[in-house]
N, C-alpha and C positions, 0 to 999 in steps of 0.2 A: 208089211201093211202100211199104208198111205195113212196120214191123218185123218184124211175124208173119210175112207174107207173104215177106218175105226170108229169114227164118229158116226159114221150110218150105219156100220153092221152091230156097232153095240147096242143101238136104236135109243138111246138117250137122248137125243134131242129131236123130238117129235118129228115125222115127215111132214108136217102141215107148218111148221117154223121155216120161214124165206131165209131165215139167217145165214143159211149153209149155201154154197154154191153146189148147184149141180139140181136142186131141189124147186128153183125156179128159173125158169129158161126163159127170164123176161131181165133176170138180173145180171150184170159185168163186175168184174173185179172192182171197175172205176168207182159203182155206186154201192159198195159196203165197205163202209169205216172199219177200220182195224186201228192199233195204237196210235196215240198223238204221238208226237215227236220229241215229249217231253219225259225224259228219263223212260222209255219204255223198257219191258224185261228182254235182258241181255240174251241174245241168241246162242252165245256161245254157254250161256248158263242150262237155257232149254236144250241144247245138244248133248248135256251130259247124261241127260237121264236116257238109261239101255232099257226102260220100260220090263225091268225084270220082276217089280208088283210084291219085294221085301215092305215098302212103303205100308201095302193095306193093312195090313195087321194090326200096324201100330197108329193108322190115322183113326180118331175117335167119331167124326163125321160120314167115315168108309164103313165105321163097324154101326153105326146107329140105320143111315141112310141108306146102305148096300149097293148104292148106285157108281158105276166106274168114275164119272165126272165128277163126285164126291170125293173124290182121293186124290191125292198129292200128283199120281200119273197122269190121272185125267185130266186135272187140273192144268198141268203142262202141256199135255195132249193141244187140249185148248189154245190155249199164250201161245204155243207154235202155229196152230190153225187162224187166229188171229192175225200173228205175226207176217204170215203168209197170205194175208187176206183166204183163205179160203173160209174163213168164219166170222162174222162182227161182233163187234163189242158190243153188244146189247142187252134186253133185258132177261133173254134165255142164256145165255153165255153168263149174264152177274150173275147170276143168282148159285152157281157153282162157285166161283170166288168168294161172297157172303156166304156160303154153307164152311167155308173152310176158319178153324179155330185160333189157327198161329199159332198154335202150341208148338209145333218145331220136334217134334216126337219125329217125326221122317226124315228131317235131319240128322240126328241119333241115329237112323235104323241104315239110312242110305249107304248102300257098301259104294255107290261110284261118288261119294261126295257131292254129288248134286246140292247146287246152294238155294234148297229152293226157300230159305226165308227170305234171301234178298232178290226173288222171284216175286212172290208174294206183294213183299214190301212193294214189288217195284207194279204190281199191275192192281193194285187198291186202289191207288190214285187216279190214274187209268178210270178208273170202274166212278169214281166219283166227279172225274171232271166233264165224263161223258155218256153217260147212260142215265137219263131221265128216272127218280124216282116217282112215285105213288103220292099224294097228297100224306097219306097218314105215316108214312114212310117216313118224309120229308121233317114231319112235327116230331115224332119221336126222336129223329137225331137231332132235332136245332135245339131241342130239351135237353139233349144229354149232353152235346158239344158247347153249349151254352151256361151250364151248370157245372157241370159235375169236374173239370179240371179249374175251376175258379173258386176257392175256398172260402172268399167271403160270401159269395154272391149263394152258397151254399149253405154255407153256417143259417144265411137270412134266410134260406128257405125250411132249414128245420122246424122254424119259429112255428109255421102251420101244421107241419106231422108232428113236432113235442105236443102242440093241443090238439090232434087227431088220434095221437094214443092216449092222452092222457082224458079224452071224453070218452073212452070206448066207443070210439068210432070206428076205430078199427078190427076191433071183434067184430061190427055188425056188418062189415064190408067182408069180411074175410067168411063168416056164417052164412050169410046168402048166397055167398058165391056167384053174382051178379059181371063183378069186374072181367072176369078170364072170358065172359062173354061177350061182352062189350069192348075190352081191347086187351088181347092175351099179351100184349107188351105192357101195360101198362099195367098189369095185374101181376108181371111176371118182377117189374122194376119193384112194387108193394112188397111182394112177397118175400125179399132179400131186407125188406128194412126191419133196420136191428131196433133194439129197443135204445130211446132216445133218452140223454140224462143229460144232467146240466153240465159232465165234463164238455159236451159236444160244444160247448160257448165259450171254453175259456181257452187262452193258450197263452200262458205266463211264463213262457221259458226265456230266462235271460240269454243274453248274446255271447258271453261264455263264461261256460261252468267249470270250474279248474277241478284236476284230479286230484282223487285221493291220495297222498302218500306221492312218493316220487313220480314224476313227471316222464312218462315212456313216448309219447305220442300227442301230436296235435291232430285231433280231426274235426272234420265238419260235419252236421248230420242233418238231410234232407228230410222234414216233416210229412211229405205224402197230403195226398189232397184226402181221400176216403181217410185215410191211416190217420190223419192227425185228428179228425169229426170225428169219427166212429169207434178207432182205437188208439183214443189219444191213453190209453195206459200204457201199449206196445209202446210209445216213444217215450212215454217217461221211464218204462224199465229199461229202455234199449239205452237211455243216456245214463241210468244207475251203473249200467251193467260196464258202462261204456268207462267211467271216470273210475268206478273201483278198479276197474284194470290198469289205471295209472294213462288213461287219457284225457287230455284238456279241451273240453268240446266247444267248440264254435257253431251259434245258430243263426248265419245272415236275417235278418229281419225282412220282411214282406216277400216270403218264399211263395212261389207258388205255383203250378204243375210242371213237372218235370218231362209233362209233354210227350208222356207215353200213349194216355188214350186216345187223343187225336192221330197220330203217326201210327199205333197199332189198324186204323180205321179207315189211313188217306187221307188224310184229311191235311194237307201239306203244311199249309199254309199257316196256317194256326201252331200248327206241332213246332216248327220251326221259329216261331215270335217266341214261344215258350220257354224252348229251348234255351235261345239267347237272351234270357230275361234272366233263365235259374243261371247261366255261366256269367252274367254280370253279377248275382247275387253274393257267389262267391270270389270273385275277382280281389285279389289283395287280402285275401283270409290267411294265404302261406301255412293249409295245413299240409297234413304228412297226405292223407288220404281224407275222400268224399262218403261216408256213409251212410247206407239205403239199408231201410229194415225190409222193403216190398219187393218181392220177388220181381213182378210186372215190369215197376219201375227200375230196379237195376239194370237188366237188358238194357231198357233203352237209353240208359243215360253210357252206359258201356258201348252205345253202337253212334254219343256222338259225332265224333271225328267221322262216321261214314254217312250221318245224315248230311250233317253239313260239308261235305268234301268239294260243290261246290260254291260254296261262300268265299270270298276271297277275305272279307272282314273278320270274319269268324272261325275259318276251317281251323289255323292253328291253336286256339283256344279253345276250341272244340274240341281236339287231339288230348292235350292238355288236363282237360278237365276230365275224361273219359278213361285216363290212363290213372288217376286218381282214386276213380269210384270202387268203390268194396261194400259187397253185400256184407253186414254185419255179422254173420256165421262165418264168411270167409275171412276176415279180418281178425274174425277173434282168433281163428282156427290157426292163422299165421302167427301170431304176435303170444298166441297162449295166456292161458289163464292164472292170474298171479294168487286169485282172494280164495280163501277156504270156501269149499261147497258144501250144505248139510243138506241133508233127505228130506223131501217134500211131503211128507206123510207123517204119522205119528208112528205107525209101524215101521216106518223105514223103509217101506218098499211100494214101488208105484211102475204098473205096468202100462207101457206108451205105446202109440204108432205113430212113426212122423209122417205128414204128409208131405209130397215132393211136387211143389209148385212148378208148373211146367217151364216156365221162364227159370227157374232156377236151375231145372234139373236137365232140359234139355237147351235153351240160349246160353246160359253162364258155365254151364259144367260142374255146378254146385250140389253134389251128393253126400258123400260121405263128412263133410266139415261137416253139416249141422248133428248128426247121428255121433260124431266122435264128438261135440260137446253136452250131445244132452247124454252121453253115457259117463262122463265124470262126473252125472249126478250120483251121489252114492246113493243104493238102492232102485233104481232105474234099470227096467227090463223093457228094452227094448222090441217090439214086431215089428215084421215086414208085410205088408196087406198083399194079396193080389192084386196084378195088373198096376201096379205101383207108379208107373210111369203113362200113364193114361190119365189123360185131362179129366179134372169134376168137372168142368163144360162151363166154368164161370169165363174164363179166355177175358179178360176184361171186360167190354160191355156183350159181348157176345149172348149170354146168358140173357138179354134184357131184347136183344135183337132178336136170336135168335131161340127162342123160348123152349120152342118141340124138343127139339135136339139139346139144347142143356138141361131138359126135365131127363132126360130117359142118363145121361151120363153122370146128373149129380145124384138120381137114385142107386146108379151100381156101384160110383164112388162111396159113397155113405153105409152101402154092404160089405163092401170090401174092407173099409177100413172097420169096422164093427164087429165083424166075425172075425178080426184078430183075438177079440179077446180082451183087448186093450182097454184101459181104465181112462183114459185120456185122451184125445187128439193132439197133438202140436202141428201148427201151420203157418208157415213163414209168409204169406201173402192174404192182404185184407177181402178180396173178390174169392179166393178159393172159400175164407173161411164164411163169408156170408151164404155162398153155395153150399157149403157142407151143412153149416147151423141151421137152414132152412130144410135139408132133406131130413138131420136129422128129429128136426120136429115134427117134418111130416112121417117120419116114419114110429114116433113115439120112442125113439129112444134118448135118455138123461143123460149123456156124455158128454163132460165138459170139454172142450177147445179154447187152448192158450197158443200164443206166440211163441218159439222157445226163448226168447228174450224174456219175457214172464218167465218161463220157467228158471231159467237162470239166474234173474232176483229175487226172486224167491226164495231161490238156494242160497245165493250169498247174503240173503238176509236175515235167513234162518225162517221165513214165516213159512206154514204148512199148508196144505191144500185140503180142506176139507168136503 
């Protein structure tokens, strides 16, 4: 079957859309745009996929939306109907590219290897340097690309939500249920906000903290934009946990996005200033290793050398620095754990589920290190949820973008892990955990979520979880 042919017999993109050749006999190849010339997706990557459909199972946007062009295949279906001009890049063709999460679960599942994250990657950009958005479109991302990877410009905006919780304004907005009608993105961006304290203002960590007891390791450890505002405790256990191991931490001073959520988004241009801002930050630090407590952000600081491959200024310090990075489960999980662990409980026993951020578990290959450290908690019983490897539908801003589809994946997330049984959450990336904490509110259940980095100082601190 022909690409056309599939694309019209599946009947997913409307017969009344000109986009498609063949559907109006007034249009030529000459007059439908298909990719710029700029980094488009690699043909021989679209060749790989044998359209054998292991992908749907595992794509979260296939299973919510059930539409073919919703999945990973369709989705290439497309990028080669493009490539081939038999399709343009428009605003019927994005809107299946915006439906897709980057979670990378079909990478995982893909038996012919098909690379389609550097697919993906490579037709986002695409999708934003040339397809017209929506006015309201338009304001929601220059809010989010404007804010949210810029830490100060953030911190300043707390100052108005600290005294929008802090009037119960926010009960009253959330009780009328007014906003989700007025703009389900901007009710949807509300609904994830955590409760705001005065850690969210301070960040006093010196430039470096020398380890405990003998001297194993020099590293450096990248603060996160959301992570450092929201869970600036994650990085203050993540360096406890970091120095009693016998590391000497390094914090370059004016860090600041590591340049994932732009680049998860296409957004080139920006991700890449970013980028080489954070690899100047640590330039001349000479530690052993780079480390990241955020799922999200790992990946992409692990995929510099291929963003910038090419930069001719930066590619090799790109290489460099990428070869460096170590999620902190993975680092600990190499280097081992030196300091005595005690039980987080008073009983001695504390039954957990860990959550597996998708970035973690399907871009870095990061599974069993964080499970084999929170189980040398003594007293620690472990579950396994269903569907474990299924996105809670945060994907970075996706959840904020795409609001439908992240409500219905962070409510079966939040079942899944709760009918374990589990007395706890642990979740290793900031976006999953504000996804989870909100279903689990909406769904009225008390269950605390910690980092396992919290969990960990905890233990070697000996304090209890009550």
């Amino acid at each position: 079957m022909s690409t056309s042919d599939f694309v019209a017999e599946s009947q997913l993109i409307p017969a009344k859309d000109s986009n498609f050749l063949g559907q109006n006999p007034h249009l030529t190849s000459d007059e439908i745009p298909g990719f710029d010339s700029i980094n488009p997706p690699n043909p021989n990557f679209i060749s790989t996929c044998v359209h054998c459909g292991f992908c749907l199972s595992t794509c979260p946007s296939y299973r919510v939306l059930g539409t073919e062009m919703d999945s990973p295949r369709g989705r290439i279906y497309l990028m080669d109907a493009i490539s081939k001009n038999d399709a343009s890049l428009g605003e019927t063709t994005a809107q299946h590219f915006d439906s897709c999460l980057g979670c990378l679960a079909c990478v995982t599942t893909c038996p012919s290897g098909v690379k389609y994250d550097q697919l993906i990657t490579a037709t986002r950009p695409q999708v934003e340097r040339n397809v017209p958005r929506s006015l309201p479109d338009r304001l929601i991302r220059a809010l989010i690309f404007n804010l949210f990877p810029y830490p100060n410009r953030l911190r300043a905006f707390l100052i108005p939500l600290f005294i929008y919780q802090k009037l119960g304004v926010q009960k009253i907005v959330r009780t009328t249920g007014l906003l989700p009608k007025i703009s389900p993105r901007l009710a949807a961006m509300e609904s994830i906000l955590p409760e705001i304290t005065a850690e969210a203002f301070r960040e006093d960590f010196p430039v470096i903290i020398p380890a405990q007891g003998e001297k194993r390791y020099r590293v450096g450890v990248i603060l996160g934009c959301v992570q450092r505002l929201f869970f600036n405790p994650v990085n203050e256990a993540t360096v406890r946990v970091l120095t009693a191991n016998g590391c000497e931490v390094v914090i370059p001073r004016n860090q600041g996005c590591c340049g994932a959520l732009p680049e998860h988004q296409g957004q080139t241009e920006q991700s890449h200033t970013l980028i080489k801002q954070m690899i100047d930050r640590f330039s001349g630090t000479n530690v052993d290793a780079i480390i990241i407590n955020a799922a999200g952000c790992g990946h992409t600081l692990k995929e510099y050398g291929h963003i910038l491959k090419d930069d001719p200024q930066y590619r090799e310090q790109a290489e460099e620095f990428a070869k460096k990075v170590k999620d902190v489960q993975e680092f600990l999980a190499e280097i081992g754990l030196t300091k005595t662990l005690y039980p987080l409980t008073e009983t001695g026993e504390l039954t957990l589920v860990y959550q597996d951020a998708c970035h973690l578990l399907h871009g870095q290959k990061i599974s069993s290190q964080p499970r084999q450290l929170l189980q040398q908690i003594p007293g620690v019983n472990l579950r396994e949820p269903l569907d474990a490897a299924l996105c809670c539908g945060s994907a970075g801003v996706y959840n904020l973008l795409q609001p439908e589809v992240a409500e219905e994946l962070g409510q079966q997330k939040v079942e899944n892990l709760t009918n374990t049984g589990a007395e706890l959450i642990a979740s290793a990336n900031p976006g999953c955990s504000l996804q989870i904490k909100k279903h689990l509110q909406l769904q009225g259940k008390d269950i605390p979520l910690m980092h396992p980095m919290e969990l960990l100082d905890y233990s070697i601190r000996g304090v209890k979880i009550k």
